[in-house]
VOGU-3710 file (C-alpha; in Angstrom, 3 decimals, decimal comma):
1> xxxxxxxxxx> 0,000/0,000/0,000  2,542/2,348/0,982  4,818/1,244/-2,574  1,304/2,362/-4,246  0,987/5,888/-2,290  4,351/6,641/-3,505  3,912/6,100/-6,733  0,996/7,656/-6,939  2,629/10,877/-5,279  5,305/10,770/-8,140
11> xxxxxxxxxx> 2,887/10,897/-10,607  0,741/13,722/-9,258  4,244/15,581/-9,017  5,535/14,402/-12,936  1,716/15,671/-13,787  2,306/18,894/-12,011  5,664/19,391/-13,390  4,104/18,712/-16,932  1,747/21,079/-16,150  3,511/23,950/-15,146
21> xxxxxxxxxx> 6,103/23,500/-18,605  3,427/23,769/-20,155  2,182/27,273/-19,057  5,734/28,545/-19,379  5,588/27,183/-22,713  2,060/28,805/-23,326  3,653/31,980/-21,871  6,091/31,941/-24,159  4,467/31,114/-27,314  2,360/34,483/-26,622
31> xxxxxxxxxx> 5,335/37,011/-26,920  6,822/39,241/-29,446  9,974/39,960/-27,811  11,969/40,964/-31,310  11,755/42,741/-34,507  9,576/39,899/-36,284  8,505/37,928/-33,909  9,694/35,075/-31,599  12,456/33,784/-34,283  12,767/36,815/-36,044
41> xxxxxxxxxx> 10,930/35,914/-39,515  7,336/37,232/-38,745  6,360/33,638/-38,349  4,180/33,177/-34,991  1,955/30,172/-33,722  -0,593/32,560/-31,999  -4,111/31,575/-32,586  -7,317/32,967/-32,802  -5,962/36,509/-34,015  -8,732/39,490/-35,320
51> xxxxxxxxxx> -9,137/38,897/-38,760  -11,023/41,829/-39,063  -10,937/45,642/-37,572  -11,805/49,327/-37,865  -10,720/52,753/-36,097  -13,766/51,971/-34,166  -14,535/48,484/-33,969  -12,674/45,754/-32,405  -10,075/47,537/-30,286  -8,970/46,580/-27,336
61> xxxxxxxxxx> -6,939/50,197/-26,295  -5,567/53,056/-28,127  -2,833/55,905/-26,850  -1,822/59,117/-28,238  1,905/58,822/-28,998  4,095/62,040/-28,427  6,606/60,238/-30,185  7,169/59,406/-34,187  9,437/56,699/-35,466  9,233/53,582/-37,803
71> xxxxxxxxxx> 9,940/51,385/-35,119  7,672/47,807/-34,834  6,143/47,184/-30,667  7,603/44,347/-28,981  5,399/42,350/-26,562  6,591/40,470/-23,498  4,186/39,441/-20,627  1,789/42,374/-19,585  4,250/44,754/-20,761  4,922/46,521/-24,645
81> xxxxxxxxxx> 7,774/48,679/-25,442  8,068/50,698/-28,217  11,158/53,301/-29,666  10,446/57,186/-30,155  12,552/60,321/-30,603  10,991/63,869/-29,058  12,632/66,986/-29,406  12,667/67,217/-32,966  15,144/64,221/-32,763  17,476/65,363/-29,725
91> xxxxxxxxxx> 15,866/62,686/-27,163  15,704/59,113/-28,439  13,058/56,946/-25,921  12,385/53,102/-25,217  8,923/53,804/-23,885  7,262/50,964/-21,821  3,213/50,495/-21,902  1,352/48,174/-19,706  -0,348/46,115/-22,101  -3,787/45,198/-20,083
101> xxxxxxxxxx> -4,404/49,079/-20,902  -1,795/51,014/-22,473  -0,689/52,753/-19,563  2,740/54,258/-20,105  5,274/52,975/-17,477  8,245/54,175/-17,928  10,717/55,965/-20,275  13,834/56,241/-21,234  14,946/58,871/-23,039  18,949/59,545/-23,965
111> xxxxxxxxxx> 19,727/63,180/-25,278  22,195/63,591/-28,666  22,273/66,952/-29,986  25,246/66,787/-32,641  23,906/66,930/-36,031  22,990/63,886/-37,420  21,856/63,058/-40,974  18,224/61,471/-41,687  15,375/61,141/-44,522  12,296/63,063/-43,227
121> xxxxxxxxxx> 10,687/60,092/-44,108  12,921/58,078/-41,209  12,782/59,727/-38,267  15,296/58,527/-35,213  14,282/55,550/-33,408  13,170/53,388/-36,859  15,397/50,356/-34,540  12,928/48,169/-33,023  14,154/46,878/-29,359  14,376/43,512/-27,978
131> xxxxxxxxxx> 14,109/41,750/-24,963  14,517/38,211/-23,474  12,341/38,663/-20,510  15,608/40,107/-18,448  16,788/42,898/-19,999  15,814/45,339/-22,987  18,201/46,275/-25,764  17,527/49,070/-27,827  20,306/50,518/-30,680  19,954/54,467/-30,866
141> xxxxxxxxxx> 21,886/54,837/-33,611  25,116/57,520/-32,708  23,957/58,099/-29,593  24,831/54,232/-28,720  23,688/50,746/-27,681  21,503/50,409/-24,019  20,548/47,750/-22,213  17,629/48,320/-19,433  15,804/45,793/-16,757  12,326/45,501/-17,557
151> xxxxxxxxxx> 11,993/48,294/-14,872  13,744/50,641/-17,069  16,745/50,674/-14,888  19,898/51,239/-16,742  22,630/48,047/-16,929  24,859/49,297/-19,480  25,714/51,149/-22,454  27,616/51,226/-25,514  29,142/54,332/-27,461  29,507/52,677/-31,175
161> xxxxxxxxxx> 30,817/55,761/-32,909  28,524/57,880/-35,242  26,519/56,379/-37,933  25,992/58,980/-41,020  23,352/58,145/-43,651  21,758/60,730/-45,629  18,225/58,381/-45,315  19,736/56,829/-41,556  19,301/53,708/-39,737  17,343/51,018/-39,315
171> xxxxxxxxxx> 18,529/47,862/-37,928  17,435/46,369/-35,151  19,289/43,958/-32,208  18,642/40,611/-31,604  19,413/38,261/-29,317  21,331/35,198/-28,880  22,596/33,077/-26,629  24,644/35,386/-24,532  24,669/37,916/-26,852  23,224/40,823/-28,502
181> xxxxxxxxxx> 23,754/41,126/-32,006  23,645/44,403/-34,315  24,445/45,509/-37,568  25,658/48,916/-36,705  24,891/51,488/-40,000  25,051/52,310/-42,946  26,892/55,086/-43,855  31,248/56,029/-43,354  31,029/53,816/-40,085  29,305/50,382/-40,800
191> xxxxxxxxxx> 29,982/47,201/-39,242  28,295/44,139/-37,618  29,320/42,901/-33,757  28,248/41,078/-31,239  28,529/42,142/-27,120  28,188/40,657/-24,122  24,458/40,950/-23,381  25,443/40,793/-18,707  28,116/43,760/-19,694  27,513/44,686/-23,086
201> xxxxxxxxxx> 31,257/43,954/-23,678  32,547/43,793/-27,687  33,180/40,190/-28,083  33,547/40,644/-32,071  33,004/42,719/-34,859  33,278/42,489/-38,598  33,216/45,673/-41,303  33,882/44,346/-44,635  35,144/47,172/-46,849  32,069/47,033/-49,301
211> xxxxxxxxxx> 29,781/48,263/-46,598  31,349/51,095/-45,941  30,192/54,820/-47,582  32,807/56,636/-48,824  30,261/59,869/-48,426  27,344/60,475/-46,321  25,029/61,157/-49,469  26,185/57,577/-51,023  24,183/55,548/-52,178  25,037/52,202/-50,026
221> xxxxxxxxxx> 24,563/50,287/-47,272  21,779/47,965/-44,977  19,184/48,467/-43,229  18,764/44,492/-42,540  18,299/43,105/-39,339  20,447/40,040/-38,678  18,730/36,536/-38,606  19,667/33,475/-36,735  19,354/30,314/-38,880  19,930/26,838/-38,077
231> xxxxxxxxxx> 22,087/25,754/-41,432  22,185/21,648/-41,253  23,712/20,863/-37,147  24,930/24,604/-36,819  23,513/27,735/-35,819  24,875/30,742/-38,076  23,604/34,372/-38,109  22,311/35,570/-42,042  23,478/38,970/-42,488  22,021/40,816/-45,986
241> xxxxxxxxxx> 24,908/43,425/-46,526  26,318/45,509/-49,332  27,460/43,243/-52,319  27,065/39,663/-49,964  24,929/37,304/-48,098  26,363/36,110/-45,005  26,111/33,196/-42,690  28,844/34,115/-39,703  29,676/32,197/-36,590  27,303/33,484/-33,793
251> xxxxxxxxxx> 30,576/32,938/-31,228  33,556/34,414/-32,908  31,550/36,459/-36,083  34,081/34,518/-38,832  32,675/33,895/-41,985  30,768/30,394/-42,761  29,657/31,099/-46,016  28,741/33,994/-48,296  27,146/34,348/-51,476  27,699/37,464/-54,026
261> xxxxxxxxxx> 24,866/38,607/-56,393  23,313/41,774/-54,002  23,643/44,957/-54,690  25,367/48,277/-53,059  21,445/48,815/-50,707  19,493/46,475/-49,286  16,487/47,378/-46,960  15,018/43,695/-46,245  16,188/40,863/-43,986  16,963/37,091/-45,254
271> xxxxxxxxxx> 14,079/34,886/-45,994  14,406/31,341/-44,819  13,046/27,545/-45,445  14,974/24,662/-44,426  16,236/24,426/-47,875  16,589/27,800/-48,969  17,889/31,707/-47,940  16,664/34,621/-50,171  18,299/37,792/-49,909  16,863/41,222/-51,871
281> xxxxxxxxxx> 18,484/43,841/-52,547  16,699/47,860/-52,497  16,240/50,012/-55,487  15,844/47,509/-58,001  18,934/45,187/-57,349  19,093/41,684/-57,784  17,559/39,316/-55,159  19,254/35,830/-55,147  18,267/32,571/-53,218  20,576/30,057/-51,946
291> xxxxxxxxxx> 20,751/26,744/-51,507  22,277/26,751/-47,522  25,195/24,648/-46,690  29,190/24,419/-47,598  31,899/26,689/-46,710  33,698/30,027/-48,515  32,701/31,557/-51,167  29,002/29,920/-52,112  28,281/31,896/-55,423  28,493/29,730/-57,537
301> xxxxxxxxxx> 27,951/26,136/-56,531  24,556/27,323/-53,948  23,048/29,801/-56,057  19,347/28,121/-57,072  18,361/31,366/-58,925  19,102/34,949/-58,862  16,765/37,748/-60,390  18,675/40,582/-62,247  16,339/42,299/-64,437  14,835/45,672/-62,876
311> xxxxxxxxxx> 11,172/44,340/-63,856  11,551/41,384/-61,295  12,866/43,827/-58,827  10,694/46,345/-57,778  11,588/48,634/-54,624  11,518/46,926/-51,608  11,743/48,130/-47,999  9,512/45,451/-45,818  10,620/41,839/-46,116  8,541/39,011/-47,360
321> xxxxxxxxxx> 8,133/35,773/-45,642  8,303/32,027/-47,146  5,490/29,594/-46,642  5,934/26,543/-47,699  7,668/26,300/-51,021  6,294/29,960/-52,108  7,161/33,334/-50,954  5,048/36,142/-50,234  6,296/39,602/-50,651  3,904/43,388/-50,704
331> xxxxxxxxxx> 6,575/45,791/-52,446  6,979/49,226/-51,526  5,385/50,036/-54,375  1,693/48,619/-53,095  2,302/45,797/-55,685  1,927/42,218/-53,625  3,713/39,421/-55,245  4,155/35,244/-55,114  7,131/33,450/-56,301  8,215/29,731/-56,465
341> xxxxxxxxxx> 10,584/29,266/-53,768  12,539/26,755/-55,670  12,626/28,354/-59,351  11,886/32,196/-58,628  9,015/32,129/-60,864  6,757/34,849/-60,203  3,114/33,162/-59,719  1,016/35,944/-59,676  0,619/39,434/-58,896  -1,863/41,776/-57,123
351> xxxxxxxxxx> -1,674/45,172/-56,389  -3,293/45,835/-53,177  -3,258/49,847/-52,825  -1,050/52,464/-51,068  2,869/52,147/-50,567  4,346/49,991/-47,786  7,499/49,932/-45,986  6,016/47,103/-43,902  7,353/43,413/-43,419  4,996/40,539/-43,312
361> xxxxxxxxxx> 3,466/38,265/-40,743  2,266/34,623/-41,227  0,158/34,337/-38,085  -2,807/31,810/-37,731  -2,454/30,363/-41,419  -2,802/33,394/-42,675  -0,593/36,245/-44,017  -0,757/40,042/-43,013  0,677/43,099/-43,957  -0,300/46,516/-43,643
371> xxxxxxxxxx> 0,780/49,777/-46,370  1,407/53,101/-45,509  -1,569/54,316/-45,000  -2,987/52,228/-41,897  -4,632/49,583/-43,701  -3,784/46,334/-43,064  -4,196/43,680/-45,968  -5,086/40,172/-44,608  -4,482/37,353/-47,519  -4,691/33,372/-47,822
381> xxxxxxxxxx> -1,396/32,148/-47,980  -1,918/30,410/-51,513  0,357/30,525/-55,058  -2,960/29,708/-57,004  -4,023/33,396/-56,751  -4,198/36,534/-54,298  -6,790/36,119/-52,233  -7,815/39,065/-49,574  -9,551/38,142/-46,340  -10,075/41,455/-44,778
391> xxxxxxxxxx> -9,052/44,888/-45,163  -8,585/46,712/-41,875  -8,484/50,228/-42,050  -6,888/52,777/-39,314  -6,305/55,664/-41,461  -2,936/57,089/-39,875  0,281/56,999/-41,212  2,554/53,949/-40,426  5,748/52,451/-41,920  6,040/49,848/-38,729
401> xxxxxxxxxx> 5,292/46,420/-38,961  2,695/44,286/-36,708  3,247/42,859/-33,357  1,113/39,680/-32,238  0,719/38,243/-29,041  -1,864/36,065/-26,904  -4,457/36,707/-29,986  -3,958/40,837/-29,845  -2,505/42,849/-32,703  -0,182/45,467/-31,948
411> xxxxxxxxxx> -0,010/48,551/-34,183  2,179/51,648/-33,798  1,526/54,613/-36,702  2,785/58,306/-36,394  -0,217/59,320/-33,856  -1,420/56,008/-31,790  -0,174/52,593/-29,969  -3,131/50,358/-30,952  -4,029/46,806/-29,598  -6,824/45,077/-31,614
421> xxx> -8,183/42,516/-30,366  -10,571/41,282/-27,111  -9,287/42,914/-23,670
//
């Protein structure tokens, strides 16, 4: 009897311990704590999403925002942070919102009055932060790297140099491992390092020569966000740069592989499949896919196809996602687009309305996407044609991308922080 008692005690405790992994799990699944979602490629397992919204209908909160930038929200537990610059650019924030109602919490804003170059269309603070649930990273371009508790207390910064780009920066952090990860530029001072994410210590950098402007006002450079990848049994980070595709070491930043075929700009991140990476290039450059794998110099012997002609390459800004063997893409020009994965075919074609900067999400088996203008274009995720779901209007002036978590939308234009969905 006794023998059965404890037996049965061990199994209420291995039920109890299965049950509590899974709500951590849960927990987990439900954040946005990156620039694209949990792994970075706007792919999310969130269910039950809003398919379907207005300015009036179907919102859960809505805030004024003091602050403009192109930044996406990040979502981790009850909390959502955003970037914003004030001052006519001279403060750059992390702000912190409660996200049960959109309470702001704290901010953090870090002053940096020498002159520093921008588009008027890319206002400071277009870096989205990140967090793992300890600590918040957020890239301010020349005024530096900071790292904050989720109480907004300051652990560390980072003075990177200055970054000067007659349109400015983008990029945002990510993490991995024990380290935060950033591809610092474009402009004369452009390179990609990694720190220690306790101290914020360098542990490596790389700056190949081709990234570098030779003049503020040049043409070149990226605006890609770095994307962790798991190539065969290793881990390597893709990095979309002037001229090259790279897959570096995430511990020591050397080169695994690299492919040629980009151009001198490139505003969108690496797609990836298990079998393939596609890389874009801005302003009509070639994009190129690659078959992952190998060592050196890839060009050649990985290349599956590569698109060259300016008709196939339309401007891009926002980066597309693969699903399945097709990708998905809304250019900049309002012009939404399916290609084979494996051939580059284009399958069809659809122009949807507006301009987007935008990157897309493929959340709840379906794919969404929002222009310029505040509407948000929800399709089927299908090469056969384009087929719309829903199109969600806001009517305010965006160039962010959409935040999901625990089956709310988060939205961030020039005037509001919106969360769509139930309360």
């Amino acid at each position: 009897m006794t023998r059965i008692m404890t037996c049965l005690a061990r199994l209420n405790s291995l039920a109890l311990f299965a049950l509590l992994a899974l709500i951590a799990t849960n927990a987990m699944a439900g954040d946005w704590p990156q620039w694209r979602g949990p792994d970075g490629t706007g792919h999310s397992d969130e269910k039950g999403v809003p398919l379907r919204w207005s300015k009036t209908d179907n919102i859960a909160w809505k805030i004024p925002l003091a602050e403009t930038g192109n930044s996406t929200p990040i979502v981790y537990g009850d909390k959502v942070f955003i970037t914003g610059t004030r001052d006519e650019g001279k403060t750059r924030a992390l702000i912190c919102f409660s996200r049960v109602d959109g309470k702001e919490l704290w901010s953090k804003g870090v002053e940096y009055t020498e002159k520093d170059p921008s588009h008027k269309t890319n206002p400071f603070c277009s870096s989205s932060p990140v967090t793992d649930g300890k600590r918040i990273v957020v890239w301010h371009g020349s005024a530096g790297l900071f790292c904050y508790d989720m109480s907004g207390k300051e652990l560390w910064q980072m003075k990177l140099g200055k970054f000067e780009h007659i349109w400015g920066y983008a990029a945002s952090p990510i993490i991995y491992k024990d380290l935060v990860i950033a591809s610092c530029g474009p402009g004369l001072t452009s390179f990609v390092a990694a720190f220690n994410k306790d101290t914020g210590e360098e542990v490596w950098r790389i700056a190949p020569k081709e990234s570098q402007s030779l003049k503020v006002e040049e043409f070149r450079g990226s605006w890609s966000t770095p994307v962790v990848y798991k190539d065969g049994d290793r881990d390597v980070i893709l990095m979309s740069l002037p001229m090259h595709l790279y897959a570096l070491e995430p511990a020591t930043g050397k080169t695994v592989w690299k492919s040629g075929g980009l151009s001198k700009l490139v505003y969108t991140s690496p797609l990836t499949s298990p079998s393939h990476v596609v890389a874009m290039s801005g302003y009509h450059g070639p994009a190129i896919c690659i078959r992952p794998g190998g060592n050196g110099d890839v060009t050649e012997d990985n290349m599956a196809w590569t698109h060259v002609d300016r008709k196939m390459n339309p401007q891009r800004v926002g980066s597309g996602i693969i699903v399945g063997n097709h990708i998905y893409i809304l250019n900049e020009t309002g012009m939404a687009w399916c290609l084979d994965l494996t051939t580059g075919e284009k399958l069809w074609e659809q122009r949807l309305g507006g301009k987007s900067w935008s990157s897309m999400a493929h959340v709840d088996g379906r794919l969404y996407v929002n222009n310029m203008d505040g509407k948000t274009f929800v399709l089927k995720p299908t090469p056969e044609k384009c087929e719309v779901l829903a199109e969600n209007e806001l009517g305010e002036l965006t160039r962010g991308s959409l935040a999901f978590s625990n089956g709310q939308i988060f939205v961030r234009t020039y005037k509001h922080l919106y969360c769509i969905g139930k309360p």
